[in-house]
Legacy VTK file of the C-alpha trace (Angstrom):
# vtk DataFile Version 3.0
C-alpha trace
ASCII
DATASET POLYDATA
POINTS 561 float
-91.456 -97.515 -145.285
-92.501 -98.884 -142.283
-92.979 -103.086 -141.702
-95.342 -104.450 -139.293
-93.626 -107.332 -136.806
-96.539 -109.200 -135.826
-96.617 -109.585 -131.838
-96.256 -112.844 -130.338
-99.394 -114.264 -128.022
-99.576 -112.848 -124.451
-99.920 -116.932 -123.385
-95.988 -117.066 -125.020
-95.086 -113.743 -123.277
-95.990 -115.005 -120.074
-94.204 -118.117 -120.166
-91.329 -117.274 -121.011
-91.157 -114.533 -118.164
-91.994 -117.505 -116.002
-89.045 -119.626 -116.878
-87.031 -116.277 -116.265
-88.086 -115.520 -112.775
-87.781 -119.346 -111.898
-83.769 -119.461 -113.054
-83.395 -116.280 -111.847
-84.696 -117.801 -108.068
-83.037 -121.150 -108.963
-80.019 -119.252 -109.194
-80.025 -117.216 -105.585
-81.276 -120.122 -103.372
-78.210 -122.128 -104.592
-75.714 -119.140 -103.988
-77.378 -118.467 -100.604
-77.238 -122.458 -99.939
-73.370 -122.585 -100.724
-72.754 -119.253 -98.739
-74.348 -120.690 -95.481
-72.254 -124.052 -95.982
-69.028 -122.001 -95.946
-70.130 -119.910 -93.233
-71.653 -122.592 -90.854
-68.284 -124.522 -91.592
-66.164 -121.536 -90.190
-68.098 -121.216 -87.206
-68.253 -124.766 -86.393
-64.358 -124.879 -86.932
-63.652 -121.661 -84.717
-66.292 -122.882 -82.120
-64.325 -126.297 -81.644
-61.394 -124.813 -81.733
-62.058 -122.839 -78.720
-62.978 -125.627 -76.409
-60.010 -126.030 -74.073
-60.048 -129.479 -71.896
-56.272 -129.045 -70.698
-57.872 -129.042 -66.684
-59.190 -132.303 -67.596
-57.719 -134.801 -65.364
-57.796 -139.004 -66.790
-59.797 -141.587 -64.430
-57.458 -144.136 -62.480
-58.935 -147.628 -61.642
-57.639 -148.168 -57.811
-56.035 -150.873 -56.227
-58.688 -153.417 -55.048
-59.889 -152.672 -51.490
-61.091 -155.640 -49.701
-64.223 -154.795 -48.053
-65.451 -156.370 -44.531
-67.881 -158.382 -46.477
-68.863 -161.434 -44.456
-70.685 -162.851 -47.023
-67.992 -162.869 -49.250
-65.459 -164.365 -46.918
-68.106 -167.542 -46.168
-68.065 -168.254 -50.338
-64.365 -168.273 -50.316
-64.428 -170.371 -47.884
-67.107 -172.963 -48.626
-67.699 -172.334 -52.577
-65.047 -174.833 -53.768
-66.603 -177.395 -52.227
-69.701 -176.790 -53.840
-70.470 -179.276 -57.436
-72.610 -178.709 -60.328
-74.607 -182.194 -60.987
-75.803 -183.272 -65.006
-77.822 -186.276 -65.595
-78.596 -188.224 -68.511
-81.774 -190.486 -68.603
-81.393 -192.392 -71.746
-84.192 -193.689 -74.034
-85.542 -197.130 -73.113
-83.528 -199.797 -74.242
-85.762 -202.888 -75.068
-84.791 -206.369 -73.898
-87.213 -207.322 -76.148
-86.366 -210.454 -78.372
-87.850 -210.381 -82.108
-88.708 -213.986 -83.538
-86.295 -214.910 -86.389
-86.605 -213.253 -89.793
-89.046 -210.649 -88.600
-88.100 -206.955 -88.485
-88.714 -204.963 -85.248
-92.127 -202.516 -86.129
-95.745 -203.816 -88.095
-96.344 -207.103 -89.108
-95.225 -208.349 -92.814
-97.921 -207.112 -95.065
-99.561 -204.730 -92.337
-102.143 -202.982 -94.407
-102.354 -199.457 -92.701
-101.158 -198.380 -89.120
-103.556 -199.242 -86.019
-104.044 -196.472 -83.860
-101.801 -196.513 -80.301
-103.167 -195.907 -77.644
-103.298 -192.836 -76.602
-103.842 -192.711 -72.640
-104.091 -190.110 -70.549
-100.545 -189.719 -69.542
-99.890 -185.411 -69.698
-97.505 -183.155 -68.255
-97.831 -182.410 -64.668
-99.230 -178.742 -64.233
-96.805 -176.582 -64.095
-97.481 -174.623 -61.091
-98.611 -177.769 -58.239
-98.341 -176.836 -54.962
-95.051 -177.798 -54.426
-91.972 -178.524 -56.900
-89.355 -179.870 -56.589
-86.849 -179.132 -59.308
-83.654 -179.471 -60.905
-83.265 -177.221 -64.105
-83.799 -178.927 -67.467
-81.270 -178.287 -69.798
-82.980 -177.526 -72.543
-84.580 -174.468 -70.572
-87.444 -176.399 -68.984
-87.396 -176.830 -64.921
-88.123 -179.549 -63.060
-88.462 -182.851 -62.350
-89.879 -183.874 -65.204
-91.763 -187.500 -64.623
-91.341 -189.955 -66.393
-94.324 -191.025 -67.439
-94.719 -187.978 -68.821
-91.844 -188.081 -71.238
-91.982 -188.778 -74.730
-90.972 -192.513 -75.720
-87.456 -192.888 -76.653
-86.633 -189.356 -75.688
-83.455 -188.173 -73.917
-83.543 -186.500 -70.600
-80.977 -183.905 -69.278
-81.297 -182.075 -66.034
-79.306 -179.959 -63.753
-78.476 -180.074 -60.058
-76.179 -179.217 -57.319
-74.281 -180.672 -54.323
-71.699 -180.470 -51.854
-68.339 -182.589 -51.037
-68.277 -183.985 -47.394
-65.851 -186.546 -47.754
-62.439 -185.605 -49.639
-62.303 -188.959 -51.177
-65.053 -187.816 -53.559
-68.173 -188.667 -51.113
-71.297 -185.955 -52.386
-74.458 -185.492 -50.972
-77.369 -184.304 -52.990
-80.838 -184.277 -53.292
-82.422 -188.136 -54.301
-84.569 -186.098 -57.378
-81.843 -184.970 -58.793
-80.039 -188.480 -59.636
-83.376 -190.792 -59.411
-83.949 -192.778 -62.611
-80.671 -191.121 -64.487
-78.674 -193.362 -66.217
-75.550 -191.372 -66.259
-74.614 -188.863 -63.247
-71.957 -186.096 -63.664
-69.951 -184.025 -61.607
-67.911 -180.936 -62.610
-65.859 -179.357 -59.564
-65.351 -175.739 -58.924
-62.033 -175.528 -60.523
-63.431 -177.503 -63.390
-63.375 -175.270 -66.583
-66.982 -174.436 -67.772
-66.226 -176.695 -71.247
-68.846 -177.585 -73.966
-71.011 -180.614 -75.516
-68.461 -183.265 -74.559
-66.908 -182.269 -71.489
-69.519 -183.170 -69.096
-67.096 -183.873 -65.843
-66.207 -186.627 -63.612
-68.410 -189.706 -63.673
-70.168 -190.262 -60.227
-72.065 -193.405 -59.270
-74.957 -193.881 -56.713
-73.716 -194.737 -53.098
-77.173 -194.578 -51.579
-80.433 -193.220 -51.347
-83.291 -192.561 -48.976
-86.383 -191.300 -50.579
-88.466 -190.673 -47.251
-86.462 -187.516 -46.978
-84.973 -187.108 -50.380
-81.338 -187.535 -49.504
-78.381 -189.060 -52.039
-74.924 -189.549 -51.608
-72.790 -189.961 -54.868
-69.108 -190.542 -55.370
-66.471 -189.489 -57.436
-63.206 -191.141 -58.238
-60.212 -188.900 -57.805
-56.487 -188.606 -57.183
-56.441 -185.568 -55.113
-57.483 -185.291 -52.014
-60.878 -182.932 -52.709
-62.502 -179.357 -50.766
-65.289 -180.177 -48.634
-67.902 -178.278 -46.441
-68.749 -178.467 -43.047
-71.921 -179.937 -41.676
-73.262 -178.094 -38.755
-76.002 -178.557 -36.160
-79.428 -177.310 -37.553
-80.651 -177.210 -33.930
-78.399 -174.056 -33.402
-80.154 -171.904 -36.527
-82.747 -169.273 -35.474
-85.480 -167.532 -37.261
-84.163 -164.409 -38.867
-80.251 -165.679 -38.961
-78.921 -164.656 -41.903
-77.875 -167.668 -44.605
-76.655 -168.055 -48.199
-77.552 -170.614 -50.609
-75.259 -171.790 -53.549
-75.761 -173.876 -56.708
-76.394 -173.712 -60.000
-79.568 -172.214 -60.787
-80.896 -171.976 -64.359
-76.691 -174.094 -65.448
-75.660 -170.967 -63.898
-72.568 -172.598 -61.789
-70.970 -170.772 -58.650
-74.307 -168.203 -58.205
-74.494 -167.286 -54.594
-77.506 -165.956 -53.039
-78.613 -164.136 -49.526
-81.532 -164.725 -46.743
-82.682 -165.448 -43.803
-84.440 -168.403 -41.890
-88.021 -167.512 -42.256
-89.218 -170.606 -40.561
-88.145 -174.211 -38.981
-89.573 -177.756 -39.060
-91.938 -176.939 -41.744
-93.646 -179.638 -43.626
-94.604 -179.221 -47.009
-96.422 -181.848 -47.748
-100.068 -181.926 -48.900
-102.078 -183.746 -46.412
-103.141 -187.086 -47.794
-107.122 -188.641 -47.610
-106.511 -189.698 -44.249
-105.930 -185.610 -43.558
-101.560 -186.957 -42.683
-98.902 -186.460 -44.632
-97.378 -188.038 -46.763
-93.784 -188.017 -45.373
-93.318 -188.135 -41.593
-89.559 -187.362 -42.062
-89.327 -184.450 -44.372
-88.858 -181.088 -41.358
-87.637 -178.385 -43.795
-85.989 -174.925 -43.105
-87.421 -172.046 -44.517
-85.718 -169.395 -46.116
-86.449 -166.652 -48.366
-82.958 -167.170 -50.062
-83.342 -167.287 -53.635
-83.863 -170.680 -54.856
-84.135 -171.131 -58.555
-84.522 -174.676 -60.587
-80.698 -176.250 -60.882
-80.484 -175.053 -56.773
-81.865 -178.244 -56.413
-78.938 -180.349 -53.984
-76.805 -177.373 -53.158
-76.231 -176.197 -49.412
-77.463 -173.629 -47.324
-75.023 -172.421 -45.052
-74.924 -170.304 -42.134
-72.782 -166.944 -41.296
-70.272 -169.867 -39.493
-69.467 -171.481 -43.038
-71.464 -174.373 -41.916
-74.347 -176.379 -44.035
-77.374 -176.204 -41.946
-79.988 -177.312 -44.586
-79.484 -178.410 -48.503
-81.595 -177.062 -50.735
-84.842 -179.280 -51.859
-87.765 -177.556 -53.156
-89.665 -173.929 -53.591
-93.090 -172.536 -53.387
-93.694 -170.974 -56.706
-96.660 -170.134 -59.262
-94.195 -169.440 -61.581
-91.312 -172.118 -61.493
-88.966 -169.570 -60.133
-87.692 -167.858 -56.755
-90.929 -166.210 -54.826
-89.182 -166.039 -51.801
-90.434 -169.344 -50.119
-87.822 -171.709 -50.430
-87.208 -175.213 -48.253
-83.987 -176.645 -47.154
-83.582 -180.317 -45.359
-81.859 -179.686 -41.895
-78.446 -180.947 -41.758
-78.781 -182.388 -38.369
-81.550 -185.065 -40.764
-78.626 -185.389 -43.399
-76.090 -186.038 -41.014
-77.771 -188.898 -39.284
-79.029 -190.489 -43.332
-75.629 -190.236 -44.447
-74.051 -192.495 -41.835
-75.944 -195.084 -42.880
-76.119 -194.443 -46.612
-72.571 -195.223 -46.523
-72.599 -198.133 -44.235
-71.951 -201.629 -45.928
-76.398 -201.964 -46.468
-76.130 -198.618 -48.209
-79.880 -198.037 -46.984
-81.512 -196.548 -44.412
-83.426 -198.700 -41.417
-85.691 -196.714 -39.544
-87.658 -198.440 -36.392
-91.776 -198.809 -35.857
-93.569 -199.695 -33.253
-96.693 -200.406 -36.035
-99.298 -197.582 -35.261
-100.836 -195.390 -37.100
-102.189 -192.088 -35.623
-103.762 -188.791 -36.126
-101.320 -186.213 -35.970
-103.430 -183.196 -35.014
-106.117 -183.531 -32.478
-108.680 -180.741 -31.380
-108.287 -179.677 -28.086
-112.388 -180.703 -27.497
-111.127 -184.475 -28.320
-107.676 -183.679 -25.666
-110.475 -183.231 -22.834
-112.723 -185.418 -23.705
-109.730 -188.788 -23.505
-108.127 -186.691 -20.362
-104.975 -185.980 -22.051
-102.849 -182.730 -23.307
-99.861 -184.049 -24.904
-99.209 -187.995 -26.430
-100.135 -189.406 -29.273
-103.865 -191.199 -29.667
-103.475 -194.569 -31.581
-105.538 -195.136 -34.489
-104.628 -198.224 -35.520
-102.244 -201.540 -34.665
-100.970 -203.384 -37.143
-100.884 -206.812 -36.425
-98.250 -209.109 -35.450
-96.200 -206.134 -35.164
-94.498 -204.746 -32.031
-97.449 -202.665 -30.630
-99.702 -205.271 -31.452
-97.948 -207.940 -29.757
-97.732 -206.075 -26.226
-101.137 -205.214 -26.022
-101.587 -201.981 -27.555
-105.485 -201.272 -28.742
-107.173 -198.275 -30.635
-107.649 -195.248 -28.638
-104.759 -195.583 -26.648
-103.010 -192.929 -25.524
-99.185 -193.148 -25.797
-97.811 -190.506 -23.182
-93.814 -191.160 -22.532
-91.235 -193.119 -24.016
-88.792 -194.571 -21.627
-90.206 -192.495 -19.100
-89.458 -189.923 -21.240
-92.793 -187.482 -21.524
-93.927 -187.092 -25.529
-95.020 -183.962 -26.914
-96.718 -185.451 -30.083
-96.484 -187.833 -33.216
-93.593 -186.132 -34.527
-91.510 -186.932 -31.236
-93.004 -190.417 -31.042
-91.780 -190.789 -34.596
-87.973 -189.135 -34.282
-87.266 -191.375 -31.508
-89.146 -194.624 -32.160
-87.554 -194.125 -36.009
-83.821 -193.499 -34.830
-83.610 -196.965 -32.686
-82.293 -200.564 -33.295
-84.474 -203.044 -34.801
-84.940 -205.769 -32.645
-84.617 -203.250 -29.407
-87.113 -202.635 -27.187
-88.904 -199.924 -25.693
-90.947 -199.318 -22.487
-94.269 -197.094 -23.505
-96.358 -195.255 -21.079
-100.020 -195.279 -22.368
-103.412 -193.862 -21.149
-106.423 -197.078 -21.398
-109.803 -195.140 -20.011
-108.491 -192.920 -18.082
-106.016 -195.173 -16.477
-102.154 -195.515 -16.578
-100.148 -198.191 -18.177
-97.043 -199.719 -19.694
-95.658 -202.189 -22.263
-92.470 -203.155 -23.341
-92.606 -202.880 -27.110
-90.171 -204.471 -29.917
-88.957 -202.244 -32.602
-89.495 -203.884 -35.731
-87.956 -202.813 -39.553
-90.624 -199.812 -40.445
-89.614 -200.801 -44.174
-89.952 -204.463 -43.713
-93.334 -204.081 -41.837
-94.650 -201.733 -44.885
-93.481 -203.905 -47.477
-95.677 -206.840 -45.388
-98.539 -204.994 -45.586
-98.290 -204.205 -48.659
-97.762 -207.795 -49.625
-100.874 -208.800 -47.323
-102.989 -206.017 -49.191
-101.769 -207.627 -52.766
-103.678 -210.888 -51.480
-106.890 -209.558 -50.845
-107.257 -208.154 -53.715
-106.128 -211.210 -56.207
-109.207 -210.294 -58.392
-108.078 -206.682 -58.966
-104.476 -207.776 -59.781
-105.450 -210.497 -62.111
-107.843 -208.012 -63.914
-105.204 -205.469 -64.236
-102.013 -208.395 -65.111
-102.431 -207.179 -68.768
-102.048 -203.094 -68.272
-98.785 -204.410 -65.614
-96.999 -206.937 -67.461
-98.178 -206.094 -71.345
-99.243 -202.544 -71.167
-102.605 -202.806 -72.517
-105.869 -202.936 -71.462
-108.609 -205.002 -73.664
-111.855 -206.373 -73.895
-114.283 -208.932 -75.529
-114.619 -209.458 -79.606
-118.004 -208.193 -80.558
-120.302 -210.969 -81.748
-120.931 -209.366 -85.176
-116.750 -208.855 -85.634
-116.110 -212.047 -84.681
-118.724 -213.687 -87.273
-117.396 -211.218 -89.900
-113.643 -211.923 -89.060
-114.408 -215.427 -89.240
-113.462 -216.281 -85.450
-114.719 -217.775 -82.391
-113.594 -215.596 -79.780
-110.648 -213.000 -78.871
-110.175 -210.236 -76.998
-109.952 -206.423 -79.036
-107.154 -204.023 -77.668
-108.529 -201.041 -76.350
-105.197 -199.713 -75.164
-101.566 -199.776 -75.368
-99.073 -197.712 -72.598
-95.939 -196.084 -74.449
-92.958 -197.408 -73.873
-94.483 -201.146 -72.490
-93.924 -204.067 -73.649
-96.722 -204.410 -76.382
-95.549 -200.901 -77.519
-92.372 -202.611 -78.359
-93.614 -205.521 -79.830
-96.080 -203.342 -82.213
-99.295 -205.030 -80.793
-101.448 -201.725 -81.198
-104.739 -200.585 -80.456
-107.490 -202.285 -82.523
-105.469 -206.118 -83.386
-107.775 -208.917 -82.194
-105.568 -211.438 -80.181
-106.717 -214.823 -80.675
-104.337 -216.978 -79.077
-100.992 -216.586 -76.648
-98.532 -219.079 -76.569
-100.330 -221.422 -78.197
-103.171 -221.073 -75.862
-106.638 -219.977 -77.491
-108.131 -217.050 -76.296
-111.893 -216.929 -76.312
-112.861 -214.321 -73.951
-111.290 -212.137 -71.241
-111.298 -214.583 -68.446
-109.243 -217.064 -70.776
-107.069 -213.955 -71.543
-106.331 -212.848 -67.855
-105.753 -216.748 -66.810
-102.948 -216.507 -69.590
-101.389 -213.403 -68.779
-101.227 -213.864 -64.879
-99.569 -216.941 -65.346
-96.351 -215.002 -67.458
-93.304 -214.434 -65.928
-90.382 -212.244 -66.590
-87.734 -213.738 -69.031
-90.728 -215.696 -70.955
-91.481 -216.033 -74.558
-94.861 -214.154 -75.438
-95.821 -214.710 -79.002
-99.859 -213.679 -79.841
-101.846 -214.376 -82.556
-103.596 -211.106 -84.052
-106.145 -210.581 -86.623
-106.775 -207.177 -87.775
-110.507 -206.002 -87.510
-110.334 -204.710 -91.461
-108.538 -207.514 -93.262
-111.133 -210.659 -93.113
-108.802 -212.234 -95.717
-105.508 -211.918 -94.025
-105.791 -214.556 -91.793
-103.507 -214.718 -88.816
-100.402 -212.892 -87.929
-97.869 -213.187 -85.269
-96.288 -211.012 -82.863
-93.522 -211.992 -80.259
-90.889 -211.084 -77.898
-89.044 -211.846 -74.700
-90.993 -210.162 -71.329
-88.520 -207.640 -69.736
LINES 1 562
561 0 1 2 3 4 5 6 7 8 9 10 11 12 13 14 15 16 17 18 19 20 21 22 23 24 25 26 27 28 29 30 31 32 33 34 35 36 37 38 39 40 41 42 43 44 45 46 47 48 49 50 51 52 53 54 55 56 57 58 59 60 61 62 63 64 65 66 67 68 69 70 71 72 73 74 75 76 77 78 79 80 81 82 83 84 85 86 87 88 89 90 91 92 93 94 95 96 97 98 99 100 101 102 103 104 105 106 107 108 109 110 111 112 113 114 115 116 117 118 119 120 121 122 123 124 125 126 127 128 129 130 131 132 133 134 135 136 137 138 139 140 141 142 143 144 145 146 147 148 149 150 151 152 153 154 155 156 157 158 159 160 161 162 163 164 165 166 167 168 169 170 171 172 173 174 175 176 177 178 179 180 181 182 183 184 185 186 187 188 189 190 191 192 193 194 195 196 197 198 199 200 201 202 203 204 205 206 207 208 209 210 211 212 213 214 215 216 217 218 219 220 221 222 223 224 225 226 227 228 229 230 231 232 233 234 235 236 237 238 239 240 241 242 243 244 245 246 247 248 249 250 251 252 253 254 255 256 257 258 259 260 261 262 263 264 265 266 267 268 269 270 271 272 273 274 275 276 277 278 279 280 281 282 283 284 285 286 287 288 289 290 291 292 293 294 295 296 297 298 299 300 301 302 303 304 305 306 307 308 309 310 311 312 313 314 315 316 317 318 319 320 321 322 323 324 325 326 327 328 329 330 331 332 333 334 335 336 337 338 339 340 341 342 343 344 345 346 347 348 349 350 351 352 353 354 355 356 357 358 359 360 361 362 363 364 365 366 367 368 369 370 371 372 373 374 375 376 377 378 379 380 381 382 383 384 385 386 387 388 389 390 391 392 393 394 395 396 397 398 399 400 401 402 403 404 405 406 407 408 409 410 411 412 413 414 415 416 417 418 419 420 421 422 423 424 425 426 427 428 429 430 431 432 433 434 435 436 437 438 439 440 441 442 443 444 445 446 447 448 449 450 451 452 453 454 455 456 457 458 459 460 461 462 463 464 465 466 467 468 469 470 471 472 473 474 475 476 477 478 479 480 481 482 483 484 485 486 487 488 489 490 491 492 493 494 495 496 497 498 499 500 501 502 503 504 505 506 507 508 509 510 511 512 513 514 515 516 517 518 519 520 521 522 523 524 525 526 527 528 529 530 531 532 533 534 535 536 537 538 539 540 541 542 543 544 545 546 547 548 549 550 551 552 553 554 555 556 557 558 559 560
């Protein structure tokens, strides 16, 4: 008898000879897979095995060789002589007195906060013409002015300088230490430290900011490495020169140049087309010269200082190659008297003013190739006095022939108050002489000066407020003075940061009615006040605030630094 199996779908059939051939594939990749592992593992082992370094010979370090390395022969000899300078400039500490039972800041019951005035203090650009520098601490270059600052902010910066005198005696650059409250000085063999360890306190012996010069001292035990100044007259374009500091807090960096140029002068030419500093005659040297270089010396292949460091030419507040030095033959002759018992430095005048370049069309028009044309005589000075006029020619000095204003001022500058000199001068086409009297160049400025303060009384009384306060102000509009409810006042339109109304809290906006008991109707009232304050005096003003018309008076007070 025969059964009939019934046949399973061809769609079953299939599948399962699918899963078949896929196990069955499954199967020889993995044995293939494990057979190549072993295999590539015996090779690699027999292929490593085979390598045989036994030729291979260990490198030795050698003994140190010492090179003939000028360069490094000068920075033995000079580089522990060489300081790294910190300075602190504190916040402003007010001398301010507040009036019993009232808390420094806003008046009791101040409704909402007055806007200060803002000003138009700002950051110098970063990339002027010329910068001088010390490196900022806190990664920022430069000098950094003060006016600029943010009230109540510390200031750190970073410069450089050199020992002269082993009894501590350091010269620097007058930027670096100007306006710091607190001067440091870490030596060569000083170890690097951290917050703390700042180094040896130094104190201010002098300074001369005409050419930028400071000398700083620094008590110690032992007798101290110093440098050598030499004679800055002797250095040539192209002689080969190293600069040391501490760029960028970067102590004991060394770098290499030449001198690209002498008796430069960097600064920009004022309105009256002179500069602004007849005694700043820089080296120039394409040594690099980075922000904290600022003080350090620049010393020739002799181990001798020949220029310190000062300022750079940069668009990018680093080295571009253009970098200025003070001669030493200047520092030498500022440092004698910086540390003379005045501790200043007297320079001689003959009071003139001149042009310092002339066109050679003016030369032959006045009959004259070298001397110095005379602008102008101040008067009752020493020029004055002997006759000198305008448009007088000054040709020799002692019998001495003059090149130009820059040898009239290096010798005139360098003698004796109270001396006297015999000029040779040119008067329409004729020859001449006069004994002149040196007088006190700062003296005879400062007299000017003075004399210029009293013609212009007006302008000093309108601006006592902004000098002595720190604001600026101006009349009470009729209709706030009827809605306030008074008869006069003056509004603040500014306050300065930092001054002495800052301190007080009299912001922008407060309506002062009366100052020291004196009513203040309008601005002349206001400035008559003001001009008459003095330092030390009590200053208490009476404020009404422009938007409470029911608050009545309130009162601010202090002491006038």
């Amino acid at each position: 008898m025969e059964t009939n199996t019934p046949k399973k779908p061809l769609r079953e059939y299939l599948r399962n000879r699918r899963l078949t051939s896929t196990f069955a594939l499954l199967a020889t990749l993995s044995v293939g897979i494990l057979a190549g592992s072993v295999l590539t593992r015996n090779v690699s082992g027999k292929e490593v095995q085979a390598i045989d370094s036994s030729d291979a010979r260990p490198i030795v370090v050698p003994s140190p060789v010492s090179l003939s390395n000028g360069f490094s022969q000068i920075v033995k000899q000079v580089g522990p002589a060489v300081v790294n300078i910190n300075t602190e400039s504190l916040p402003k500490q007010s001398s301010i007195k507040t009036l019993p039972g009232r808390r420094r800041g806003l008046p009791q019951g101040h409704p909402n906060t007055p806007g200060q005035g803002g000003g138009d203090d700002q950051q110098g650009d970063m990339q002027d013409f010329f910068n001088k520098f010390f490196g900022g601490q806190n990664g920022q270059g430069g000098q950094g002015d003060e006016d600029g600052e943010a009230a109540g902010s510390e200031r750190r910066a970073l410069g450089s300088g050199f020992i002269v005198d082993s009894r501590g005696y350091i010269i620097t650059n007058n930027h670096v230490v100007d306006k710091a409250d607190k001067i440091f000085v870490k030596l060569s063999t000083d170890p690097d430290g951290g917050p703390g360890d700042e180094g040896h306190v130094a104190k201010v012996i002098g300074v001369d900011k005409d050419t930028d010069i400071a000398v700083i001292k620094i008590e110690t035990k032992e007798a101290l490495p110093t440098i050598k100044l030499g004679n800055s007259d002797g250095a040539q374009v192209g002689d080969w020169v190293l600069a040391l500091g501490s760029p960028f807090s970067l102590s004991k960096t060394v770098t290499a140049g030449i001198v690209s140029a002498k008796n430069r002068s960097i600064d920009e030419p004022g309105a009256d087309g002179t500069a602004q500093s007849q005694f700043q005659k820089f080296i120039q040297t394409d040594a690099a010269i980075n922000p904290g270089n600022s003080g350090g010396p620049l010393v020739d292949l002799a181990g001798q200082v020949i220029g310190m460091n000062t300022a750079i030419y940069t668009q990018s507040m680093g080295s571009q190659g253009v970098g200025f030095a003070m001669p030493s033959n200047i520092i030498a002759t500022v440092y004698n008297m910086l540390i003379g018992p005045e501790h200043k430095v007297i320079r001689g005048s003959i009071g003139i003013q001149f042009q310092p370049s002339i066109s050679s069309a003016v030369q032959r028009m006045y009959g004259f190739q070298n001397g110095v044309m005379v602008s102008t005589v101040t008067p009752n000075a020493g020029a004055a006095k002997a006759g000198l006029q305008p448009n007088d020619i000054i040709v020799s000095i002692d019998g001495r022939s003059i090149k130009d204003g820059d040898d009239l001022v290096a010798d005139i500058s360098a003698r004796k108050v109270d001396s006297t000199v015999k000029l040779g001068f040119i008067r329409d086409g004729k020859q001449q002489t006069a004994n002149v009297t040196i007088t006190d160049r700062a003296k005879l400025y400062a007299n000017l000066d003075k004399g210029d303060a009293d013609d212009s009384d007006q302008a000093q009384e309108a601006d006592a407020g902004q000098g002595k306060l720190g604001i600026t102000v101006t009349g009470v509009p009729a209709a706030m003075a009827t809605k306030l409810g008074v008869k006069g006042g003056v509004v603040v339109t500014s306050v300065r940061p930092g001054s002495f109304a800052d301190e007080i809290s009299l912001g922008k906006g407060f309506i002062i009615v009366a100052i020291n008991k004196k009513p203040v109707s309008d601005e002349a009232s206001y400035k008559a006040i003001v001009t008459g304050l003095k330092t030390g005096d009590d200053v208490v003003f009476v404020v009404r605030f422009p938007t409470g018309a029911n608050r009545g008076n309130s009162y601010l007070g202090g002491t006038l630094p």
